[in-house]
Structure formats: structure tokens, C-alpha cells
PyMOL Python script that loads the backbone (N, CA, C, O; Angstrom):
from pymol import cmd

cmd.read_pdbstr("""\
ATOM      1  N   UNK A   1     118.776  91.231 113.657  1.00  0.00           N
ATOM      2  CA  UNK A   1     117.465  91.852 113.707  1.00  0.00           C
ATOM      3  C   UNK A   1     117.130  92.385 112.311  1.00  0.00           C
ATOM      4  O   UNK A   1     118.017  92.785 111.558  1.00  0.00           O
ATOM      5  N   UNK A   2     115.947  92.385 112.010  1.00  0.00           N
ATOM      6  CA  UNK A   2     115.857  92.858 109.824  1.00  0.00           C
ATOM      7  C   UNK A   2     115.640  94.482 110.238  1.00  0.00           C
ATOM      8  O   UNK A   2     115.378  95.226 111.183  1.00  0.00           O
ATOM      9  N   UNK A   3     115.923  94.452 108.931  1.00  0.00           N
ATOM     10  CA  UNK A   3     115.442  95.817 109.007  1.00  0.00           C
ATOM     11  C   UNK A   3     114.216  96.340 108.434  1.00  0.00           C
ATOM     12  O   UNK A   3     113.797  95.641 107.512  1.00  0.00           O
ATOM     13  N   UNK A   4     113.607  97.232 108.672  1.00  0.00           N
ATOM     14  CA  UNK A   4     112.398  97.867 108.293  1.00  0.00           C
ATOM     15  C   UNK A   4     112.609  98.937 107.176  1.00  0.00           C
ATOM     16  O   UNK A   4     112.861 100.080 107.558  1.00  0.00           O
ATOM     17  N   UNK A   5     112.519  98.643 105.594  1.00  0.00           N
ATOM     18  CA  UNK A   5     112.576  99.639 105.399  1.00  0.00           C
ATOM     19  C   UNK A   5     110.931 100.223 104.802  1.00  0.00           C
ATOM     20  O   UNK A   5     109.852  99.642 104.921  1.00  0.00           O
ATOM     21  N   UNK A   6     111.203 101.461 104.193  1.00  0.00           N
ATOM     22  CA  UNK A   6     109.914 102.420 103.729  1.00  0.00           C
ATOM     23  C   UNK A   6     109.799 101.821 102.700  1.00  0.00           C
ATOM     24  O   UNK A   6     110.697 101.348 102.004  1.00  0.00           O
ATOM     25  N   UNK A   7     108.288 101.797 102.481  1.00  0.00           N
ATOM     26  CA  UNK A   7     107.423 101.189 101.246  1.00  0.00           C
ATOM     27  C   UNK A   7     108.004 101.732  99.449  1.00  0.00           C
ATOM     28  O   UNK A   7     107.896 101.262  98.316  1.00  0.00           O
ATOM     29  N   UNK A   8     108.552 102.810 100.000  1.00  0.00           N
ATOM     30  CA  UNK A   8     109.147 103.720  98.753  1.00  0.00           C
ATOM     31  C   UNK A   8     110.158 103.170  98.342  1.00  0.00           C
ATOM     32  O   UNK A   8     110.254 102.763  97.184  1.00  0.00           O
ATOM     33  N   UNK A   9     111.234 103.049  99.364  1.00  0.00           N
ATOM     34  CA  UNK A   9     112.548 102.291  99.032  1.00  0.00           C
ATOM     35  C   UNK A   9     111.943 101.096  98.616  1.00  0.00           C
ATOM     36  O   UNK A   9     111.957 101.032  97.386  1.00  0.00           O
ATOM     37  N   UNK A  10     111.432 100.147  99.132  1.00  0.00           N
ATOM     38  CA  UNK A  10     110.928  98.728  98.670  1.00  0.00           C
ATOM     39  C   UNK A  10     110.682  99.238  97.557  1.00  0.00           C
ATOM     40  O   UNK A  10     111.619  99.127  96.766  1.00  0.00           O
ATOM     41  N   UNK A  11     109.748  99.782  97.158  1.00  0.00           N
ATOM     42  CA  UNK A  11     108.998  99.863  95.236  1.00  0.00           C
ATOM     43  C   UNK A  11     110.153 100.177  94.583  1.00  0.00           C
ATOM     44  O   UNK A  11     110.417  99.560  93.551  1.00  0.00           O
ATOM     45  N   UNK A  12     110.971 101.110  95.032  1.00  0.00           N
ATOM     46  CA  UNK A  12     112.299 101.186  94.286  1.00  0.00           C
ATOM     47  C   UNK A  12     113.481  99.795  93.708  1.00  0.00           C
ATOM     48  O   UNK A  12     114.111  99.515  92.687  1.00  0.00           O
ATOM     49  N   UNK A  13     113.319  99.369  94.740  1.00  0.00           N
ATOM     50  CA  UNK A  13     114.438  97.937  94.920  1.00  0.00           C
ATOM     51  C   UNK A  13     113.772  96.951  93.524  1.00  0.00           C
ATOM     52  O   UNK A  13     114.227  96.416  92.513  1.00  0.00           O
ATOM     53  N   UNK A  14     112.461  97.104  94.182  1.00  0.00           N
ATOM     54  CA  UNK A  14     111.627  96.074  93.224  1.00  0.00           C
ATOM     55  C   UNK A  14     111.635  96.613  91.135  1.00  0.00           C
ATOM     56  O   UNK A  14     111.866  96.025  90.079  1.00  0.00           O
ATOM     57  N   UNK A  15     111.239  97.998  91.550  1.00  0.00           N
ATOM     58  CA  UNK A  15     111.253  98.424  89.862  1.00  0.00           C
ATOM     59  C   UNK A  15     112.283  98.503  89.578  1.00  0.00           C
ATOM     60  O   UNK A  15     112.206  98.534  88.350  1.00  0.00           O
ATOM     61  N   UNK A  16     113.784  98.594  89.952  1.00  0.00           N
ATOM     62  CA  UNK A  16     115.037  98.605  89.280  1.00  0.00           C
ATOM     63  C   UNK A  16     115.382  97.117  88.826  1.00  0.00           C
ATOM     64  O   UNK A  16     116.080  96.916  87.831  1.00  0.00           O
ATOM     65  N   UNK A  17     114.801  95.966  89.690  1.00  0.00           N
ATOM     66  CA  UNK A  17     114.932  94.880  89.050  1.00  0.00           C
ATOM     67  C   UNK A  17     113.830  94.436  87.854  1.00  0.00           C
ATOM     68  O   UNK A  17     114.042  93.745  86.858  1.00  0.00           O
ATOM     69  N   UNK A  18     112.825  94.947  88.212  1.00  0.00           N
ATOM     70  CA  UNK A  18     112.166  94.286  87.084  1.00  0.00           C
ATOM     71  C   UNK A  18     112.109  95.204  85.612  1.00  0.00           C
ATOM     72  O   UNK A  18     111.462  94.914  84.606  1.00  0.00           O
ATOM     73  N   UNK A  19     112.916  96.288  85.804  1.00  0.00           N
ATOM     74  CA  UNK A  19     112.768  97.148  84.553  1.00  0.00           C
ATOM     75  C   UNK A  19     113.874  96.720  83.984  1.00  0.00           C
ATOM     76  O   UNK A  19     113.724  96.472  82.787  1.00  0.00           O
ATOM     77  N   UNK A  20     115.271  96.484  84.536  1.00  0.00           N
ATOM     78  CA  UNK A  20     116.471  95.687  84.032  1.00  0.00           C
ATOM     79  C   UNK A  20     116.247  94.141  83.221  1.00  0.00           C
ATOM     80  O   UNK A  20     116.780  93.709  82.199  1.00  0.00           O
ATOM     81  N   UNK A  21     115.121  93.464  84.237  1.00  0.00           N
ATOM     82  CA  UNK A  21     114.906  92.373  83.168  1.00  0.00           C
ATOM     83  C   UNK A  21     113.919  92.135  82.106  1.00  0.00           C
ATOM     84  O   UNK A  21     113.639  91.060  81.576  1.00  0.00           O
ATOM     85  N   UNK A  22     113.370  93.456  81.846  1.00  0.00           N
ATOM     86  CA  UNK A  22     112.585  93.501  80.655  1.00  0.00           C
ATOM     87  C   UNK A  22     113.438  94.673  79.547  1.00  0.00           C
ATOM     88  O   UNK A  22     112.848  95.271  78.647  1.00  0.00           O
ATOM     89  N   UNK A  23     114.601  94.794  79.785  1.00  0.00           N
ATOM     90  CA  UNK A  23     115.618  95.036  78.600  1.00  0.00           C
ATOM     91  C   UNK A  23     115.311  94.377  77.571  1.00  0.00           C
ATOM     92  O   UNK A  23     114.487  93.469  77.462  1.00  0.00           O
ATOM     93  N   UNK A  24     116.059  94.891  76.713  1.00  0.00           N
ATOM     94  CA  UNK A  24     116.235  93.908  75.456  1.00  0.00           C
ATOM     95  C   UNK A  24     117.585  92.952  76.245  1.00  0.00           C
ATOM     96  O   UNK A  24     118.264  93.210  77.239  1.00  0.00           O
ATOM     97  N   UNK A  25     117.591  91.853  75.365  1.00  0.00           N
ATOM     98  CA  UNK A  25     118.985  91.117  76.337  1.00  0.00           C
ATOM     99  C   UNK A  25     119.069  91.258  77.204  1.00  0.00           C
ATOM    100  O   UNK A  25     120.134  91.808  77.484  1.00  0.00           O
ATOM    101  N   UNK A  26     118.073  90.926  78.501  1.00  0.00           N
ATOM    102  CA  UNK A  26     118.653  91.819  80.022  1.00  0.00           C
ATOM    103  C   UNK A  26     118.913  90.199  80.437  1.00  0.00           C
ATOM    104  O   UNK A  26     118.558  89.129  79.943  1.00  0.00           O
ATOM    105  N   UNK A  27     119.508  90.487  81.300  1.00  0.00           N
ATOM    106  CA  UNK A  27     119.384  89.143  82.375  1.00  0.00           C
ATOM    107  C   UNK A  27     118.918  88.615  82.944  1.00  0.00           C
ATOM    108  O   UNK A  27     117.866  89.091  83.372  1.00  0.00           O
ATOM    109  N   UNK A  28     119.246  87.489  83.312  1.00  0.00           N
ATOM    110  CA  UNK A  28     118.008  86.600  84.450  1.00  0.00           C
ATOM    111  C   UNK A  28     117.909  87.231  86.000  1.00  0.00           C
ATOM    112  O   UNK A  28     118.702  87.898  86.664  1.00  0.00           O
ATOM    113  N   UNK A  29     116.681  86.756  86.245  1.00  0.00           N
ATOM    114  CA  UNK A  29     116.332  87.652  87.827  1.00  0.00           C
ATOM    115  C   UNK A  29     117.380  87.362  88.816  1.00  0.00           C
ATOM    116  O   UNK A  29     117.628  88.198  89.685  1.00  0.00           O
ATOM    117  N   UNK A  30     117.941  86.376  88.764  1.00  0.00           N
ATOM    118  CA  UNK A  30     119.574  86.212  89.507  1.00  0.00           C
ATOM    119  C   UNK A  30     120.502  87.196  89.592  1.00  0.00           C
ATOM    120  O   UNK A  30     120.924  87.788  90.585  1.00  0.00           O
ATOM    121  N   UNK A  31     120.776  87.307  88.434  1.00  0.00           N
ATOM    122  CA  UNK A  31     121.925  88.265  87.669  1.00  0.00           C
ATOM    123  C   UNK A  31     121.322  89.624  88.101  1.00  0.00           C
ATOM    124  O   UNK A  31     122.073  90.348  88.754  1.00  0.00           O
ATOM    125  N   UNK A  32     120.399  89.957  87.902  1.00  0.00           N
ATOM    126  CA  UNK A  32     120.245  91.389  88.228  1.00  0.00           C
ATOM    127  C   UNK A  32     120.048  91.812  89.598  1.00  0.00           C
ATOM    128  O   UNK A  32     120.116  92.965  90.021  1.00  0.00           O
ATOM    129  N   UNK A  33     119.701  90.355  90.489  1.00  0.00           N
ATOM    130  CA  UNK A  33     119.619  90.931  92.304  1.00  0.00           C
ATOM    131  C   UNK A  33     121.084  91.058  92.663  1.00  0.00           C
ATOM    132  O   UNK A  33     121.434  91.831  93.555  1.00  0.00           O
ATOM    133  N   UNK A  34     122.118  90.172  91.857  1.00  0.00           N
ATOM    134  CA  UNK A  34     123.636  90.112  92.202  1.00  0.00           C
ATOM    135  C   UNK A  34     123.973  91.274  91.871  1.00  0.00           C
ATOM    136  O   UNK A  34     124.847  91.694  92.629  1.00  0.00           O
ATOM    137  N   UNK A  35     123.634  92.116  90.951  1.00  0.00           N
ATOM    138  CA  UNK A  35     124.516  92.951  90.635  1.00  0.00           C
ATOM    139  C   UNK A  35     123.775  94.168  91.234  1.00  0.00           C
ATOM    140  O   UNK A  35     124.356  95.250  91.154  1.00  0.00           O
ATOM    141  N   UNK A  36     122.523  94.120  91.843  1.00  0.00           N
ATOM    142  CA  UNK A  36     122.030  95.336  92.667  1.00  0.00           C
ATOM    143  C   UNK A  36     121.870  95.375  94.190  1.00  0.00           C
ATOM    144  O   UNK A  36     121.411  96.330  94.817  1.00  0.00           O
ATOM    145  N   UNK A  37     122.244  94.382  94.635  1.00  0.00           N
ATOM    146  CA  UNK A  37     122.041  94.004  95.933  1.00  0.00           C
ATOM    147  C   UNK A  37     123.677  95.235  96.707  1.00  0.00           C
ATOM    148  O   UNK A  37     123.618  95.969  97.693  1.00  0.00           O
ATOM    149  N   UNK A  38     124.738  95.027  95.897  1.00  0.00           N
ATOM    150  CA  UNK A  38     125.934  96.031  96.352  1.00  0.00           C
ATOM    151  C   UNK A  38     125.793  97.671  96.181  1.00  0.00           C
ATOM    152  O   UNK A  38     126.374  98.355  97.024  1.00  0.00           O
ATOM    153  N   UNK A  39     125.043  98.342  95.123  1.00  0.00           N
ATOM    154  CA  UNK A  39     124.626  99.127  95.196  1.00  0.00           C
ATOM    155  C   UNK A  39     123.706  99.931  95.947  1.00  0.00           C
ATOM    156  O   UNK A  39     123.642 101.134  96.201  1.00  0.00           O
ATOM    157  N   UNK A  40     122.762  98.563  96.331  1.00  0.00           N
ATOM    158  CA  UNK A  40     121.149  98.955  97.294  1.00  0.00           C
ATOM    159  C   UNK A  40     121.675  98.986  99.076  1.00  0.00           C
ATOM    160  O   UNK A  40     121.182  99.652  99.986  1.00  0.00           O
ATOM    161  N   UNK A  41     122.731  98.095  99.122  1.00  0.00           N
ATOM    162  CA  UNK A  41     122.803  97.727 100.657  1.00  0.00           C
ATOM    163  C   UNK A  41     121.827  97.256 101.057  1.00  0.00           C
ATOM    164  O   UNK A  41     121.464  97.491 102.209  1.00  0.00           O
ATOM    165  N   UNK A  42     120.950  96.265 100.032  1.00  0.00           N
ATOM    166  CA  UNK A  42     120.268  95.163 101.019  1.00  0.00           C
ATOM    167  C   UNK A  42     120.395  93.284 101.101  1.00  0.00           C
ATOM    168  O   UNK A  42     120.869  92.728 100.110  1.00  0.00           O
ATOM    169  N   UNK A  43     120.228  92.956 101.557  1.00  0.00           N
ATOM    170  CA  UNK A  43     120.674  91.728 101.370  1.00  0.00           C
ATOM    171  C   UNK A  43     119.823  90.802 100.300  1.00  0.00           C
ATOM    172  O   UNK A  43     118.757  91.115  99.771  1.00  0.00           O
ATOM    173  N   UNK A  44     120.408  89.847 100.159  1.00  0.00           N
ATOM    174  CA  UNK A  44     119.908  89.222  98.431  1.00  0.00           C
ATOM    175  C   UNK A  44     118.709  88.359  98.660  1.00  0.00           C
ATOM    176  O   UNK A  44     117.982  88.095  97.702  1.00  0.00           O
ATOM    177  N   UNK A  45     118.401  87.817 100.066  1.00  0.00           N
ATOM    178  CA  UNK A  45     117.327  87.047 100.464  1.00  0.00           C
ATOM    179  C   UNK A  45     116.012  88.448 100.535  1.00  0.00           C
ATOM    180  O   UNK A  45     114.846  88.053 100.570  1.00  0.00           O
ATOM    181  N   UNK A  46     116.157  89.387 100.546  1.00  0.00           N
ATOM    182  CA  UNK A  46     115.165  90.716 100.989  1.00  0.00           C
ATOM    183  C   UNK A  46     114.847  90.522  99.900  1.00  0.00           C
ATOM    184  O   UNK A  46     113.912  89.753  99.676  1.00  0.00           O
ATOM    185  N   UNK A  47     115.683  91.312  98.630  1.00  0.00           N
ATOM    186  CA  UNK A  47     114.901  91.678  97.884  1.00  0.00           C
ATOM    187  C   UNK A  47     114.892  90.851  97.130  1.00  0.00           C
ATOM    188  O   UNK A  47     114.409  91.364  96.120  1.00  0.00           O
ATOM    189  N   UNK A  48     115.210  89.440  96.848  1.00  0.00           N
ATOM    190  CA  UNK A  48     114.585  88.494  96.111  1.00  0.00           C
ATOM    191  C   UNK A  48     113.099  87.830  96.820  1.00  0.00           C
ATOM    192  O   UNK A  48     112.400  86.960  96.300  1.00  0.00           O
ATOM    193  N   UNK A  49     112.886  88.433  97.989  1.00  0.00           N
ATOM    194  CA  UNK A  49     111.512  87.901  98.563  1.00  0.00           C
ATOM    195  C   UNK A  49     110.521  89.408  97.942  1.00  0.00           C
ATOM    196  O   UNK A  49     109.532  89.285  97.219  1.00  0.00           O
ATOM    197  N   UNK A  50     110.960  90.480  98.328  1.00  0.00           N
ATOM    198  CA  UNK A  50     110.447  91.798  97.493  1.00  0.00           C
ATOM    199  C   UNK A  50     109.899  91.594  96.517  1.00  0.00           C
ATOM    200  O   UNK A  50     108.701  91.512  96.245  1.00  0.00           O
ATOM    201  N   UNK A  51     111.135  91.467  95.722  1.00  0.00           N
ATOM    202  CA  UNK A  51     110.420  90.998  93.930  1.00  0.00           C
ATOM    203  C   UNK A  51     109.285  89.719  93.869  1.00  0.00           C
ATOM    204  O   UNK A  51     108.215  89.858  93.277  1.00  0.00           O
ATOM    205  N   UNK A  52     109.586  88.734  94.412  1.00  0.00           N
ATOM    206  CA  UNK A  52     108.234  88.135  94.473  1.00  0.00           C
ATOM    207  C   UNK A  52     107.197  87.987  95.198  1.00  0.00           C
ATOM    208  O   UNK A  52     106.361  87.102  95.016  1.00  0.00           O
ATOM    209  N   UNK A  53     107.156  88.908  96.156  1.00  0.00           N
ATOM    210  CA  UNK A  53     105.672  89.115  97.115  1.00  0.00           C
ATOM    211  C   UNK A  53     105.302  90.514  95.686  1.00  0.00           C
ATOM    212  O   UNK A  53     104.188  91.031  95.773  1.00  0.00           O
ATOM    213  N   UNK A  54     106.195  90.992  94.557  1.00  0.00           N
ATOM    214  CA  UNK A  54     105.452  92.237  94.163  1.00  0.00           C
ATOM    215  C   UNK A  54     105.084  91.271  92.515  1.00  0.00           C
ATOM    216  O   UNK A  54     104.797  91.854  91.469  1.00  0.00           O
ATOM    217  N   UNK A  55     105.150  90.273  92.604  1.00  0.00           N
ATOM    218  CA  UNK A  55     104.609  89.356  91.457  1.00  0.00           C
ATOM    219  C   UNK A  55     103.718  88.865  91.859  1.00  0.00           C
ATOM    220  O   UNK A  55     102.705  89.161  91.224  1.00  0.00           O
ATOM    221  N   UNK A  56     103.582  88.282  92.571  1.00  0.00           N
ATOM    222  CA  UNK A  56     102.009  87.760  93.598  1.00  0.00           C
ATOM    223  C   UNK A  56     101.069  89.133  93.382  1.00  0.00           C
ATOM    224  O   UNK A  56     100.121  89.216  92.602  1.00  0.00           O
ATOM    225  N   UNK A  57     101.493  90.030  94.133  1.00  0.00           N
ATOM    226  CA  UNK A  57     100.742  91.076  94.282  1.00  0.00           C
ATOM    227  C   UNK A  57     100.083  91.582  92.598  1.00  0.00           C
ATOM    228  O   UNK A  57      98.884  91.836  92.481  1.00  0.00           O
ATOM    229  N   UNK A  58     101.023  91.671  91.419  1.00  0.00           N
ATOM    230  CA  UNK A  58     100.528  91.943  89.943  1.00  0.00           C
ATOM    231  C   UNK A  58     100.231  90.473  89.773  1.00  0.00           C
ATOM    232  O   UNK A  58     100.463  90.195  88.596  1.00  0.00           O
ATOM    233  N   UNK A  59      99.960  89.777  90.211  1.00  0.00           N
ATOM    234  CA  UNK A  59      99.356  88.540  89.058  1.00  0.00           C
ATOM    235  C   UNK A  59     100.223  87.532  88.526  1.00  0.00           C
ATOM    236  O   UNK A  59      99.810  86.464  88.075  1.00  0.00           O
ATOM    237  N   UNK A  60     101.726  87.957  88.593  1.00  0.00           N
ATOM    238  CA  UNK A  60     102.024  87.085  87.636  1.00  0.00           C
ATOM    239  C   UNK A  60     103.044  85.701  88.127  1.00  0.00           C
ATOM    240  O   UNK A  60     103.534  84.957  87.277  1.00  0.00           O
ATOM    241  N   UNK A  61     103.192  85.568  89.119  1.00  0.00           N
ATOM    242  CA  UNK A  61     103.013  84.390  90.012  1.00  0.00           C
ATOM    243  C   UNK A  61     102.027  84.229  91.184  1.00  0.00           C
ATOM    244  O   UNK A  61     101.787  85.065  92.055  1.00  0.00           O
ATOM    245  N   UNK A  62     101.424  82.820  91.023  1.00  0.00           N
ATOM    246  CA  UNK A  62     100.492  82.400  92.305  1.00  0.00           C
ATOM    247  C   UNK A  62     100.841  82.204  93.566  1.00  0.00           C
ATOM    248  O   UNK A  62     101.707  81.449  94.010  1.00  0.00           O
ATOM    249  N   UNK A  63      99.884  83.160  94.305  1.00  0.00           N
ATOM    250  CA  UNK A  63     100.214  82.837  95.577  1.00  0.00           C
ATOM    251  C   UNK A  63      99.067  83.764  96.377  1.00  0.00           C
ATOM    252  O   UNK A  63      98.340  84.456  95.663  1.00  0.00           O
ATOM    253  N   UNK A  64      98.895  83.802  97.678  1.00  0.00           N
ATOM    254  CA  UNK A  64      98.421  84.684  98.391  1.00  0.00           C
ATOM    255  C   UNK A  64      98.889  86.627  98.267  1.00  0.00           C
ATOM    256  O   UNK A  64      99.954  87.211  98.467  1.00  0.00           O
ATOM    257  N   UNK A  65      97.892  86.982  97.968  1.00  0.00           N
ATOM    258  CA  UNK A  65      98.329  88.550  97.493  1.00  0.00           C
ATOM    259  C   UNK A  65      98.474  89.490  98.951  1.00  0.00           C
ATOM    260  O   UNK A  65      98.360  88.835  99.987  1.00  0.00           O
ATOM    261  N   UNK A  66      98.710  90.934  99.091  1.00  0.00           N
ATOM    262  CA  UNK A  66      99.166  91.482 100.315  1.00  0.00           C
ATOM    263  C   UNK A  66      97.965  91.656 100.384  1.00  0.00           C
ATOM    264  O   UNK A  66      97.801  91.259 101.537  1.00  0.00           O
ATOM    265  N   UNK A  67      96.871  91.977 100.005  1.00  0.00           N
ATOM    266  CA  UNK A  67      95.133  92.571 100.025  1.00  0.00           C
ATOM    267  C   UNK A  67      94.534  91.386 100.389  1.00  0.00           C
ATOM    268  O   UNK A  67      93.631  91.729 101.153  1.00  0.00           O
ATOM    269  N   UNK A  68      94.519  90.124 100.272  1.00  0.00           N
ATOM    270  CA  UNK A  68      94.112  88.760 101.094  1.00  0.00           C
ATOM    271  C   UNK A  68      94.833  88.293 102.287  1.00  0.00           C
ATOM    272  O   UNK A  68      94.526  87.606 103.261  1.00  0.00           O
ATOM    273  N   UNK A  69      96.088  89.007 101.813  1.00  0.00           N
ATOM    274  CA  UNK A  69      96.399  88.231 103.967  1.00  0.00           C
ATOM    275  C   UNK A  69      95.923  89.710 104.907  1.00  0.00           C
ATOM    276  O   UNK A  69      95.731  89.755 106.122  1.00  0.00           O
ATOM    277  N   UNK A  70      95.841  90.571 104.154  1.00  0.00           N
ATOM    278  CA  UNK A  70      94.982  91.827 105.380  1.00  0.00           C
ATOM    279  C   UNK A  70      93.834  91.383 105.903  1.00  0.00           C
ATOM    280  O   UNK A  70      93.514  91.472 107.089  1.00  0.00           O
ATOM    281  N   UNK A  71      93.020  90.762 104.775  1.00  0.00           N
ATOM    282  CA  UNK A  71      91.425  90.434 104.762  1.00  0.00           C
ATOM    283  C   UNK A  71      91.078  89.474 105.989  1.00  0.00           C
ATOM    284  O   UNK A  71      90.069  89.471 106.694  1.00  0.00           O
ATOM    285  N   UNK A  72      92.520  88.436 106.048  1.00  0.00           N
ATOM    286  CA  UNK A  72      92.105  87.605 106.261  1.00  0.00           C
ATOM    287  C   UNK A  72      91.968  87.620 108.377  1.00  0.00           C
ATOM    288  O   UNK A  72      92.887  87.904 109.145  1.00  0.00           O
ATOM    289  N   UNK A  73      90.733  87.272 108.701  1.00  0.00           N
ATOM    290  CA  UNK A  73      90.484  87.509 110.127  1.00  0.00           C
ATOM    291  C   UNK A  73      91.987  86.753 110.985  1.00  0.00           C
ATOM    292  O   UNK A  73      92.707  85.803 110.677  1.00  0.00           O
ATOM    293  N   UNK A  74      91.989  87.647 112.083  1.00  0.00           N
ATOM    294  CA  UNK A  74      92.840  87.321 113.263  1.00  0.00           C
ATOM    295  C   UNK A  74      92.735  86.197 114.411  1.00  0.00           C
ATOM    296  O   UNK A  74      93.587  86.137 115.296  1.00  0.00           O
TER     297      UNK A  74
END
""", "prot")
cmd.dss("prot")
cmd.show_as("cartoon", "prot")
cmd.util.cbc("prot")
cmd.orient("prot")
């Protein structure tokens, strides 16, 4: 069954990876879900879907954003 977590923890999960790979020398987005996924206790399919529903969401991969699938009628 997944788990549900809070929008807070999510933004968290998400900015610890993407502030690690805009280091100087940081690592690839691989490398940094491997090495935070044991710390976070979440699994590596979560927050590698996290990090990119929160790139969609800024722009910087294409795709459907979270503010267009709300929009979009039932």
C-alpha cells in the first residue's frame, strides 16, 4: 500500500536533491537519490518520480504540470 506523505516532507526530499546537484562537482541525479533514499526512508521509485513531477511543475522538463491536471474537467 504507498504511503502518503505531507507536502512539506515531499518539498524537502525534492530540495535536498536538487540543491546537492547544483554543487560545484555534485553528482548525477542517480547518485544523489542513492545516497538519500537511506537517510529519507523513502523508496527510490518515490522520490525519483518527486523530483520530476517538481521539474514539470518549474519548467524545466516537459510534461503536464500539477495546475493542468487540477484544471482539467472530471
Amino acid at each position: 500500500m504507498p504511503k502518503n506523505y505531507l507536502q512539506s516532507f515531499k518539498d524537502r526530499f525534492v530540495r535536498m536533491v536538487t540543491d546537492r546537484l547544483y554543487e560545484e562537482d555534485g553528482p548525477s541525479q542517480c547518485v544523489v537519490m542513492r545516497e538519500g533514499v537511506p537517510r529519507l526512508g523513502v523508496a527510490t521509485e518515490t522520490l525519483r518520480r518527486l523530483c520530476m513531477k517538481a521539474q514539470v511543475d518549474a519548467g524545466i522538463r516537459p510534461g503536464v504540470t500539477t495546475v493542468e491536471i487540477q484544471e482539467l474537467p472530471l
